[in-house]
Each structure stands twice: as structure tokens, then as C-alpha cells.
C-alpha distance (Angstrom), angle and dihedral (degrees) to the residues before:
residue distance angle dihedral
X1 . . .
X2 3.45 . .
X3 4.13 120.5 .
X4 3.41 121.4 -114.4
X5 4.05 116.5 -115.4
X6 3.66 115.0 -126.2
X7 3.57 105.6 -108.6
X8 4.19 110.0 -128.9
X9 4.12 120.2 179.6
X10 3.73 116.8 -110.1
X11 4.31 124.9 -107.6
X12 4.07 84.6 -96.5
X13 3.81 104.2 48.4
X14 4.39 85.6 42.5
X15 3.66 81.0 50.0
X16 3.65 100.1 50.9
X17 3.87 92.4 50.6
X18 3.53 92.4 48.7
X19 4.27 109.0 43.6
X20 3.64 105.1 45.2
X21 3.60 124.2 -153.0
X22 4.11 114.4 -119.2
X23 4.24 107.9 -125.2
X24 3.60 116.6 -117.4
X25 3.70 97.1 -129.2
X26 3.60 107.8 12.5
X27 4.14 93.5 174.6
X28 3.81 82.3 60.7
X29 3.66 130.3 -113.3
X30 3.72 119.9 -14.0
X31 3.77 117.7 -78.0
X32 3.88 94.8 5.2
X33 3.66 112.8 145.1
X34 3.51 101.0 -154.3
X35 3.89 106.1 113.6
X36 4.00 88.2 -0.6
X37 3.92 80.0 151.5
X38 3.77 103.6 38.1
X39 4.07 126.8 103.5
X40 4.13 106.9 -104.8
X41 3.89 109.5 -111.8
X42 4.27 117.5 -172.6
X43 3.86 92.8 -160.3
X44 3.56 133.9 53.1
X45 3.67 100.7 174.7
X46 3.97 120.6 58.2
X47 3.62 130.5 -82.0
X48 4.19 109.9 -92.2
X49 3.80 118.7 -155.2
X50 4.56 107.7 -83.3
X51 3.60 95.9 15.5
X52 3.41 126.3 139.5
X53 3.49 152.1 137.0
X54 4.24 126.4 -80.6
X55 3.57 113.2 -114.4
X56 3.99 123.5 -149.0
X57 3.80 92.0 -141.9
X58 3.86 95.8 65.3
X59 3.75 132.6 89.0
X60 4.21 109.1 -87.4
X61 3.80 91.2 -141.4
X62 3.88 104.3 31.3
X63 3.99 87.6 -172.0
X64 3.24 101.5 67.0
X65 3.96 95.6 45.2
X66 3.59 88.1 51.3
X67 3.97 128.6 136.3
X68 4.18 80.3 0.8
X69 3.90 110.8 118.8
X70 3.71 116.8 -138.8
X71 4.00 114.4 -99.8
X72 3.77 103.7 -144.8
X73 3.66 120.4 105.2
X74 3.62 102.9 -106.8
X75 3.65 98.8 15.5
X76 3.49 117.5 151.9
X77 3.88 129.5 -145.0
X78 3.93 117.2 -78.9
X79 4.00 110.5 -94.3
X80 3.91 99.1 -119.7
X81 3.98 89.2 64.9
X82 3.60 95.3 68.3
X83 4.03 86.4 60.7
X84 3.59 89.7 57.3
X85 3.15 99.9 55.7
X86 3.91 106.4 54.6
């Protein structure tokens, strides 16, 4: 009989539980009244250990930009190094 391999998820599905992508309209469509008075919330389900959400002012592919310091005057480090480093 041949043994069964343990299954593990791939980089991309780990990487789509973990980064979260920010709704367009998270009040709903425009003009709907349903919770017109109601406080906005992004996620329904509970916070899980290393998620968060993307952000557009990061590299796309963090690998590639790796180990190279930003050029701009004033620049400051890329956000995913501070996780890293704890």
C-alpha cells in the first residue's frame, strides 16, 4: 500500500488567507438604505493570527525588491520588513 502524502496549501492559497483584499464599497451599494445609520465594519469573520490587509504603496513582488533600499530621498523602508524583524 502506498502512504498517503500529507497534504500542505500552496504560497498562493497561504497568501490569500493571510493579505486580505479591502472592498470597494464596504457600506454597500450607493444610496442603499440598509444600515444608512450603522458604523462601517471590513470583516465579518474574526481576526486569525498574520492577517492583514494589502496595501497599494508596497512592492507587488516583495522578492525581487528584496535586500534593495529604496532610492528616493526620504524614502522609508518597505512595510513587510518590520514583520521580519520581531
Amino acid at each position: 500500500m502506498r502512504k498517503k502524502k500529507k497534504y500542505k496549501d500552496v504560497s498562493n492559497a497561504k497568501t490569500q488567507n493571510n493579505f486580505l483584499a479591502s472592498e470597494e464599497f464596504p457600506e454597500g451599494s450607493y444610496g442603499h438604505p440598509v444600515g444608512e445609520n450603522a458604523s462601517v465594519e471590513n470583516k465579518e469573520t474574526p481576526w486569525e493570527e498574520g492577517q492583514q490587509y494589502y496595501s497599494s504603496f508596497v512592492y507587488e513582488n516583495r522578492g525581487l525588491h528584496k535586500d534593495i533600499p529604496r532610492q528616493m530621498e526620504g524614502a522609508h523602508p518597505p512595510h513587510d520588513e518590520e514583520a521580519e524583524k520581531e
